[in-house]
N, C-alpha and C positions, 0 to 999 in steps of 0.2 A: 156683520150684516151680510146677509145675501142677496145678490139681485136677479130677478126672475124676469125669465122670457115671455112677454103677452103679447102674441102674435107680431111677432116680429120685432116690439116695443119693449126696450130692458125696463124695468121701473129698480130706480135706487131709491133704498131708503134713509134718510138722513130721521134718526130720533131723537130729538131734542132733549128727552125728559133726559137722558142720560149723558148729556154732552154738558160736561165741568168746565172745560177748557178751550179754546182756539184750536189745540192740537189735537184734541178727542176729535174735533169736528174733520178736522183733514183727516185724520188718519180712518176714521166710517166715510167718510166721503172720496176722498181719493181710492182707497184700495179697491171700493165698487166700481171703478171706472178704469180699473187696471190702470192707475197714471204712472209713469217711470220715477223712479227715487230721485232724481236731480229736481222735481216737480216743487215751483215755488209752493212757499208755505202762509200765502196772504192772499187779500183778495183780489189783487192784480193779477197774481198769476189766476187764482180759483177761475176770473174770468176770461183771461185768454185761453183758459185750455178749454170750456164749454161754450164760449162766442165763438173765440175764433178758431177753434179746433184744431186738427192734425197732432194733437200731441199726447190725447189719454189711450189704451188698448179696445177703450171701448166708447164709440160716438154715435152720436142720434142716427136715428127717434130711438127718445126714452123719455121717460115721466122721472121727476124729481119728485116723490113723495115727501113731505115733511108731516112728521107724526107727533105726537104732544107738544108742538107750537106752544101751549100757552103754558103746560109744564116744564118750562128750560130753566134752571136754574138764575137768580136775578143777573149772577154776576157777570154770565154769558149774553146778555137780550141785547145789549146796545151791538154786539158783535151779531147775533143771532139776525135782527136788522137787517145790518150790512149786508149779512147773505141771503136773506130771503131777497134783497135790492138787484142782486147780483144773478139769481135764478129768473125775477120776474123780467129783468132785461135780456136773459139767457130768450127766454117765451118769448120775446116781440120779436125775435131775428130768426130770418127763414132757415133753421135747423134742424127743425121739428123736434124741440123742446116742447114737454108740457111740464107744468108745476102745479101742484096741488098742498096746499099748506091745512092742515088739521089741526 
């Protein structure tokens, strides 16, 4: 996945329909955010590094796009959940996160 510069605003794309695994998902997600290799692989860390920041190569403002939402395989959605929970609490804190789920 690559993430594109709009005016000034990166937008990462997280796409669902293609995401099997917990790990599918960190590894399209992390890599677009340049996050360092020692970067936990759960959704504690997933949210300290985009609430509380200082620790991926690349931080807001940017848009979280999530693309075939409702195409995610069944076995992923209770996990898939968790992190849309994780992005919309990412948007409520002054970071200038946006989220957009499709």
């Amino acid at each position: 996945m690559l993430s594109l510069c709009l005016k000034n605003k990166m937008e990462i794309i997280v796409n669902w329909k293609v995401i099997d695994t917990e790990e599918m998902f960190y590894e399209q997600f992390l890599s677009q955010v340049n996050a360092p290799e020692w970067h936990g692989r759960n959704l504690d860390a997933l949210a300290d590094s985009i609430i509380t920041g200082d620790i991926n190569g690349i931080e807001p403002p940017y848009l979280i796009k999530n693309i075939n939402s409702n195409s995610a395989p069944e076995a992923i959605k209770e996990f898939q959940n968790k992190v849309l929970t994780v992005f919309t609490e990412a948007a409520m804190e002054p970071r200038e996160i946006k989220v957009e789920i499709e």
